[in-house]
C-alpha positions in Angstrom: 14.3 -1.3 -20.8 13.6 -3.8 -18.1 10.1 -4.4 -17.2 8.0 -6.5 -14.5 5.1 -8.0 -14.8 2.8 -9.3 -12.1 1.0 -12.6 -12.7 -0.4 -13.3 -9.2 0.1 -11.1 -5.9 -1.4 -8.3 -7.6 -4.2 -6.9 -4.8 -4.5 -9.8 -3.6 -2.7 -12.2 -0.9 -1.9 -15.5 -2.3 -0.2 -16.4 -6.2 2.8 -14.5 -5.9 4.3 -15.1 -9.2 6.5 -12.3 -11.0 8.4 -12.2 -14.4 11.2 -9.8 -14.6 12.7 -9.2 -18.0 15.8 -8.0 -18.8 16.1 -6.3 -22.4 18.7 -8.3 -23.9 18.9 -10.5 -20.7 17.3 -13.3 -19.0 13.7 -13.8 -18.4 13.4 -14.1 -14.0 10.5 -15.3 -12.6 10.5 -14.4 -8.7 8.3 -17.1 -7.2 5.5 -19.0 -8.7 3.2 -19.3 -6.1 -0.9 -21.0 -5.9 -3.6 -19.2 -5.8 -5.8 -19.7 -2.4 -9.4 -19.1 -1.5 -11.7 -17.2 -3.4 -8.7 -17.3 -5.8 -8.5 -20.6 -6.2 -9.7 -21.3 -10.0 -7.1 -19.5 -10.7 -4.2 -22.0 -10.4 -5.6 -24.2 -13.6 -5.4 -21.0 -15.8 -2.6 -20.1 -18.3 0.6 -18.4 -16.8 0.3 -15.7 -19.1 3.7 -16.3 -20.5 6.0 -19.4 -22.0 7.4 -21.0 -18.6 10.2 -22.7 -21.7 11.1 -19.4 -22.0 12.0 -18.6 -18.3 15.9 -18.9 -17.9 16.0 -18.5 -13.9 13.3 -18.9 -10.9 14.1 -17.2 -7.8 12.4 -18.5 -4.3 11.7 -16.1 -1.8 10.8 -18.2 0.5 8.7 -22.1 0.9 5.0 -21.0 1.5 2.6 -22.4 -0.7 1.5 -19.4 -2.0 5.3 -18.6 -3.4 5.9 -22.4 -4.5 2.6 -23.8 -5.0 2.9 -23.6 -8.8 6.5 -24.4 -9.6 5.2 -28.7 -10.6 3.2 -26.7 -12.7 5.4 -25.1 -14.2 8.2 -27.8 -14.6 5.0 -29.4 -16.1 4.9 -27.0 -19.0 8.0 -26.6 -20.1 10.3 -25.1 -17.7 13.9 -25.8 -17.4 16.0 -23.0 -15.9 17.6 -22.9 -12.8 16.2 -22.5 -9.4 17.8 -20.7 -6.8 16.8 -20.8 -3.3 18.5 -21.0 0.4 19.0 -24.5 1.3 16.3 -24.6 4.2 13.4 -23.0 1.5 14.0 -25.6 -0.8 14.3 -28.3 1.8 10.7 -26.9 3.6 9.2 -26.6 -0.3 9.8 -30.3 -0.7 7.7 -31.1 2.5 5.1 -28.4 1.1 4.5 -29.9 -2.2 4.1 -32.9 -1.4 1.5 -32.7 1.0 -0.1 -30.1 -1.5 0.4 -33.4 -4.3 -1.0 -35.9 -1.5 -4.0 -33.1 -0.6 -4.9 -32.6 -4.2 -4.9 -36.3 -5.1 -7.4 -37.2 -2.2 -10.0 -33.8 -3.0 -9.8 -35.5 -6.2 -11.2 -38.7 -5.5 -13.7 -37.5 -3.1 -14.9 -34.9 -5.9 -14.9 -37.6 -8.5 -16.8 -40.8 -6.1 -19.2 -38.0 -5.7 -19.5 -36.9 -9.0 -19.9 -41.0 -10.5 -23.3 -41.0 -8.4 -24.4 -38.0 -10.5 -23.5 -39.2 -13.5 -21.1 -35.8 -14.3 -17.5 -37.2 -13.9 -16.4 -35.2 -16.5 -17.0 -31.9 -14.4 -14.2 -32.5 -11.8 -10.8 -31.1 -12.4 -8.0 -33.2 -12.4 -5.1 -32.2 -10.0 -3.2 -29.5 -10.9 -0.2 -31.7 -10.7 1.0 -35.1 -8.8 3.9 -36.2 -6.5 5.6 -37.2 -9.6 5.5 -33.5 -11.3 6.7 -32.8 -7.8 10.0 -34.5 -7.8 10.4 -33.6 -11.4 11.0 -29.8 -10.0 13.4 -31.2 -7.5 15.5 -33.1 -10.4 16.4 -29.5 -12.2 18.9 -27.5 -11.3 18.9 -25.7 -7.7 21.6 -23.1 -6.4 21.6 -22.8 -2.7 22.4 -18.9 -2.4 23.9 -17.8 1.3 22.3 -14.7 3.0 24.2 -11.4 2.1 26.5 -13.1 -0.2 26.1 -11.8 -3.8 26.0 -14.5 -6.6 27.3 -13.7 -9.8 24.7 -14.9 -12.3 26.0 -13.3 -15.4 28.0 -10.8 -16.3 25.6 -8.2 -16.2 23.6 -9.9 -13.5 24.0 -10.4 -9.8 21.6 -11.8 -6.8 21.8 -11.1 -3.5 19.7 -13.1 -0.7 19.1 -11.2 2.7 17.1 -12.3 5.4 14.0 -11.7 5.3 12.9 -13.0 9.2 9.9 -14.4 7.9 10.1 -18.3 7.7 13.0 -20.8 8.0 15.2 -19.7 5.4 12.6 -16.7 4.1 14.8 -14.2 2.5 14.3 -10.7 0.5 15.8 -10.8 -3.3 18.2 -8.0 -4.6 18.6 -7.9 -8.1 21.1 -5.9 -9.6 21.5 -5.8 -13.8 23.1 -3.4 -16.4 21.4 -2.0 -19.1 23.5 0.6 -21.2 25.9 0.4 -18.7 24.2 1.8 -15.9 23.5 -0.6 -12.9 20.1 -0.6 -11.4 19.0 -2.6 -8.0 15.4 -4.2 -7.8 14.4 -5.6 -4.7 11.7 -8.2 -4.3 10.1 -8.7 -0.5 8.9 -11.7 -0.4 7.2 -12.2 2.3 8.9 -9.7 5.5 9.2 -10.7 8.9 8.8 -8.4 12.4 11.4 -7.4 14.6 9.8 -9.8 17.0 9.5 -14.0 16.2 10.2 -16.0 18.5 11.8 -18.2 16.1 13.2 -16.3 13.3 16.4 -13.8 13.3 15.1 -10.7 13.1 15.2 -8.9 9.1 17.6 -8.1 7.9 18.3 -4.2 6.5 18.2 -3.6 3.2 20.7 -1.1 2.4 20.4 0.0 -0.9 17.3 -0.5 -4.3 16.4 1.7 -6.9 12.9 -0.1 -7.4 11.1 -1.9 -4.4 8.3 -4.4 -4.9 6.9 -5.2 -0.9 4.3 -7.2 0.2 1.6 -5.4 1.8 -0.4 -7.8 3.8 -0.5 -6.3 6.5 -0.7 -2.8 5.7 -3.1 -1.1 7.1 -2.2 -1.9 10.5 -0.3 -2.9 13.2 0.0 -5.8 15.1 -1.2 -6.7 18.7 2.2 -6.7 21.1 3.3 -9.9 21.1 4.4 -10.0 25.2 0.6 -9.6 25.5 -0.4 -12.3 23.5 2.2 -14.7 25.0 0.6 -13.6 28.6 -2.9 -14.6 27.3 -2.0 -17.6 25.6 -0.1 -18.9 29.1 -3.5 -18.4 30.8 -5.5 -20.2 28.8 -3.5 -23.1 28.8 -2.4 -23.2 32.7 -6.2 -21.9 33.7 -7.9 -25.0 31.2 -5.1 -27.4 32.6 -5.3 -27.1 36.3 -9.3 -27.4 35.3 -8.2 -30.6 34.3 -9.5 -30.0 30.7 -8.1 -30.3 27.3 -6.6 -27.1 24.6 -6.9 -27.8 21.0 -4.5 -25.7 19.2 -5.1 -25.5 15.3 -2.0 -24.7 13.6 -0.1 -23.9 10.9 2.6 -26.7 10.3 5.4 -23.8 9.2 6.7 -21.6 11.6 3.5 -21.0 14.1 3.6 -24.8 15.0 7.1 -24.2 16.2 6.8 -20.5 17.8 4.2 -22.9 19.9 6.6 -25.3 20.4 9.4 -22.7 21.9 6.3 -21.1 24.2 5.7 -24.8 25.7 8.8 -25.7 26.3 9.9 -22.1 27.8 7.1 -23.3 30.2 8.1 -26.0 30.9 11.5 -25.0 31.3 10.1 -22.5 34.0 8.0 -24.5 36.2 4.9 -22.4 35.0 3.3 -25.7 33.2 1.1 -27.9 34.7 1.7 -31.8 34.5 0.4 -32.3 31.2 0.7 -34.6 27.6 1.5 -32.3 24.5 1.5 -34.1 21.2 2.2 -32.7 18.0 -0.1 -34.3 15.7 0.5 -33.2 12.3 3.1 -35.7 10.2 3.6 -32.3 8.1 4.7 -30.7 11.4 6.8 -33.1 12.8 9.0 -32.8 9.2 9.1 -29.4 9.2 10.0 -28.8 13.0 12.9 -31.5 12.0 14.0 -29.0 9.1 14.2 -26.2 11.5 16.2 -28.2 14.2 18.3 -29.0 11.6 19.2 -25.3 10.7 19.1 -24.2 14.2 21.9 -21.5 13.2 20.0 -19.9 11.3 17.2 -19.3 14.3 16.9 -16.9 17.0 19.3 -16.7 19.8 16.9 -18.6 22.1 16.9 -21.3 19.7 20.3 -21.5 19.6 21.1 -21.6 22.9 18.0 -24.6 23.3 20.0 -26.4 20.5 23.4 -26.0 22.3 21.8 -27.0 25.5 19.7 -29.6 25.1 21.0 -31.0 21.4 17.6 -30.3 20.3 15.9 -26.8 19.9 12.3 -28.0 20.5 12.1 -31.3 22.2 11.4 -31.3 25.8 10.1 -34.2 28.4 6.1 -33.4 27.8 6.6 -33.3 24.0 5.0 -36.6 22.2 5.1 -36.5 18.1 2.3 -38.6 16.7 3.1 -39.1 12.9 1.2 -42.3 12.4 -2.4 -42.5 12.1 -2.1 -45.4 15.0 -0.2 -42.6 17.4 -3.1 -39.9 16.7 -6.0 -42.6 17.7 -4.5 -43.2 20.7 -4.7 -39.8 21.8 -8.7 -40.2 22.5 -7.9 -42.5 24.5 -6.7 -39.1 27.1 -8.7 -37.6 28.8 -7.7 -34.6 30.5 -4.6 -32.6 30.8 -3.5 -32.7 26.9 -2.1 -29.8 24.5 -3.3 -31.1 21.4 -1.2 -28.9 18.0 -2.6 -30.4 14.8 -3.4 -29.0 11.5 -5.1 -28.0 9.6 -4.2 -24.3 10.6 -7.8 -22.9 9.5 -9.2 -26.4 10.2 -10.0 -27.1 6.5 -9.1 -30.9 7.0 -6.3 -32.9 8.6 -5.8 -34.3 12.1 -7.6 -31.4 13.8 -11.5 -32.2 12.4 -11.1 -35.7 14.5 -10.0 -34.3 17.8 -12.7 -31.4 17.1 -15.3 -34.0 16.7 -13.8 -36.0 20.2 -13.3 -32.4 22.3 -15.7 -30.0 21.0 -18.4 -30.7 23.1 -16.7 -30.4 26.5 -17.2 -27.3 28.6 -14.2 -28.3 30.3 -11.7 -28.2 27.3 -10.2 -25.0 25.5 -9.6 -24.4 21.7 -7.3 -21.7 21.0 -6.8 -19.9 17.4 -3.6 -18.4 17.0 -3.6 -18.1 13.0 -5.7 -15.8 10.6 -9.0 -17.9 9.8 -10.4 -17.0 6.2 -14.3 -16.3 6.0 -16.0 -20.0 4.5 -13.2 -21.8 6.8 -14.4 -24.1 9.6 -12.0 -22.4 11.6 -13.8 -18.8 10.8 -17.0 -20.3 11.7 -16.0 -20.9 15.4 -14.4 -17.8 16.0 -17.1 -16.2 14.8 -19.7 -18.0 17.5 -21.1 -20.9 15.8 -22.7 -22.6 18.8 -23.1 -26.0 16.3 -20.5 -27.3 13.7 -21.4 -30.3 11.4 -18.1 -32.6 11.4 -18.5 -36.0 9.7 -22.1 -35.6 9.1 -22.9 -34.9 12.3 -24.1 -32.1 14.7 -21.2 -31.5 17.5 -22.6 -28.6 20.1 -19.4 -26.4 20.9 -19.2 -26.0 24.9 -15.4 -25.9 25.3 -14.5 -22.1 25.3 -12.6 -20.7 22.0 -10.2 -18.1 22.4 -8.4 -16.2 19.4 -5.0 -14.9 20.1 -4.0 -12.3 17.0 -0.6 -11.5 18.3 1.3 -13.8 16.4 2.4 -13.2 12.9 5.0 -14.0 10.8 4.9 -10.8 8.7 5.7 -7.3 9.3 2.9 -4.9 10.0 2.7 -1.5 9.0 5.0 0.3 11.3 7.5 -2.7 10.4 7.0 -1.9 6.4 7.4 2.0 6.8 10.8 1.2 9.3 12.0 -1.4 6.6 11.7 1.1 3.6 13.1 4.3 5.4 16.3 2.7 5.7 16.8 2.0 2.3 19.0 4.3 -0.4 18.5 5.7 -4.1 14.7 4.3 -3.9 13.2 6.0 -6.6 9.7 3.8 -6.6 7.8 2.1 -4.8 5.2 -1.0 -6.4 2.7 -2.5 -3.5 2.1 -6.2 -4.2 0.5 -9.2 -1.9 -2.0 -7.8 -0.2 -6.0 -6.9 -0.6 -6.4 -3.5 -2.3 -8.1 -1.6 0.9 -5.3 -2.4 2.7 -2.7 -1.5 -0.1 -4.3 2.0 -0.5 -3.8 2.8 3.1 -0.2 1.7 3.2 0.1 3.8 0.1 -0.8 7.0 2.0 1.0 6.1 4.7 4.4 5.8 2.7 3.6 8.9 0.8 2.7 10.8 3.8 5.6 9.7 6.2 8.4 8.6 3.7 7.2 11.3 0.7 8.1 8.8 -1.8 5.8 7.7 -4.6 3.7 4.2 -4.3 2.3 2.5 -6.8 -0.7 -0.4 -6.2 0.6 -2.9 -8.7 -2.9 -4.4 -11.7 -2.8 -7.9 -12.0 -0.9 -8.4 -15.1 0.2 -5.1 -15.5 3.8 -4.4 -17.1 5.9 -1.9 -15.6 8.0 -0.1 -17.4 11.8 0.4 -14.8 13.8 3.0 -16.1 
């Protein structure tokens, strides 16, 4: 008998890490994702199985919180083969090595810090380097296409839809035989809406006997995103024809570039005021080249940007600032800039310096259009912090902050409950990757409006298929 087991994701949002075994069969591991926030310590613990022992890792999709921990694993002994689309692994490389790069220089602050105290021996080493990094890269990878099924083994077959969540995002079927009788698992991933900007929409998933779905967003749905376009338009045209400044923290993966398609929509429409926009983030810049470069695999307004202007996101107010040199000189304007840097909950990077130069400004606008988790710098401003200490010192906040909640890259709960109806022979349901409040009110909803059984996956917990 087959069996799952859940060593991350389970009611909670970030680690997504899950080992299926086949009786007589391969060991699969469906993503191996890090631990964030509260969850944190996490990443430096056992798996909780023999990553030797792991025969194939499948990629959902390129977010941290799917790939974080695959150096980590290559580190301890794992050697099977990965499979992913093309544009996930090409976005994961860009991921973990800024994750490498971010853990090597917390490291050396931690451990200046702790020489002065005399306790050097307290700080962690990083959980692996740039090195461990490639060494993931150097195995074996298998670039799956969407709805073409891969014959593993004989007994095995994968099937990669998509999932309308990310650049090359996609949903896992997973079909095996045991005594002879075929049985379909399907693993989410992380599901998109019916309604990016960027993304195709997701795809329909036809057919599973056993679901595992992410449940982030579960409890509710989202804001309409027309509205949120509308308000994010008038905060930018209303702080630019002030002549002020909008700071626009962001995430370098996908809401950097549903940004970037707003703007230059725009622009493209005479509704921007003469203005500078520079995207300030070097992780940015590489990933909006990834996405150019698989512009078929975008939305149809993409495309049609891509077969217009040879270039999906590029337009004349566009300026990409991925030197340090590039991102000083940016101070040195003064009014009338879109400024899109990272980090998207303003935990480091690019935006702390342009917060420390803007902040104080009635004139100048910072706009949040990304999920800011409570001890966040970012969480601190939304919620009304009138001071913020940045560099050591005191900055007053005078430039108005606006949070726009419309955007999102996942499906909310309407989109779930629409995404499972259409699906055959599902016999269960496991909820995975998302806070257990939010789980248990999905749960009744699917019971109550699909009448099928859900189950709120335990961390750890084996489940018995069959």
């Amino acid at each position: 008998m087959a069996t799952v087991t859940s060593h991350g994701a389970a009611k909670v949002v970030t680690g997504s890490c899950h080992l299926l075994a086949i009786e007589h069969g391969p060991r699969i591991l469906i993503d191996c994702g890090m631990f964030q926030g509260p969850e944190e310590d996490r990443n430096y613990s056992a798996f909780g199985f023999d990553p030797s022992e792991i025969d194939y890792l499948l990629i959902t999709h390129a977010h941290l919180d799917h790939v974080g921990r695959i150096p980590k694993l290559v580190k301890e002994g794992f050697r099977g083969v990965i499979y992913a689309t093309e544009a996930t692994r090409d976005i994961a490389e860009i991921i973990l090595l800024d994750s490498a790069k971010i853990m090597k220089e917390d490291f050396e602050t931690n451990y200046r810090k702790a020489q002065r105290k005399g306790k050097e021996d307290e700080v962690m080493a990083p959980l692996y380097d740039e090195d461990d990094v490639e060494a993931a890269f150097d195995l074996a990878w298998e670039y799956p296409e969407y709805d073409n099924t891969v014959t593993i083994l004989d007994s095995l077959k994968v099937t990669y839809r998509n999932a309308g969540h990310i650049l090359g995002a996609a949903f896992i079927e997973i079909t095996y035989k045991e005594d002879s009788v075929e049985q379909t698992i399907v693993f989410s991933g992380d599901i998109g809406n019916d309604k990016n900007l960027v993304m195709e929409n997701l795809a329909k998933c036809p057919y599973a006997n056993y679901l595992y779905v992410e449940s982030t967003y579960g409890d509710r749905n989202h804001k309409d995103l027309d509205a949120s376009i509308v308000e994010f338009k008038r905060v930018i045209i209303d702080t630019l024809r002030d002549w002020g400044n909008v700071l626009i923290p962001s995430f370098a993966v996908e809401r950097t570039q549903e940004i970037l398609i707003i703007l230059k929509e725009m622009h493209d429409r005479k509704e921007l005021p003469h203005c500078k926009i520079f995207l300030d983030s070097p992780m940015a810049t590489r990933a909006t080249e990834v996405y150019n470069n698989y512009s078929d695999l975008l939305s149809e307004k993409c495309q049609e940007y891509k077969k217009r202007d040879g270039t999906v996101f590029d337009f004349e107010s566009l300026i990409y600032t991925p030197d340090v040199e590039g991102s000083r000189a940016i101070n040195e304007v003064d009014t009338r800039a879109i400024i899109i840097a990272g980090s998207g909950m303003c935990t480091g990077g690019r935006i702390i310096h342009h917060f420390k130069n803007r902040l104080w400004n009635p004139k100048n606008a910072v706009i949040f259009v990304g999920y800011q988790a409570i001890g966040t710098l970012g969480r601190h401003i939304v919620d009304g912090a009138r001071w913020v200490k940045i560099f050591n010192e005191d900055i007053l906040i005078k430039a108005s902050v606006h949070t726009i909640n419309g955007f999102s890259a996942h499906a909310d709960q309407e989109g779930i409950i629409k995404w499972i109806s259409q699906m055959e022979d599902l016999y269960r349901i496991y909820l995975i990757h998302g806070e257990e409040d939010k789980q248990t009110i999905l749960r009744s909803v699917i019971e109550n409006a699909l009448d099928k059984k859900a189950h709120i996956v335990e961390p750890e917990e084996v489940i018995y298929l069959g």
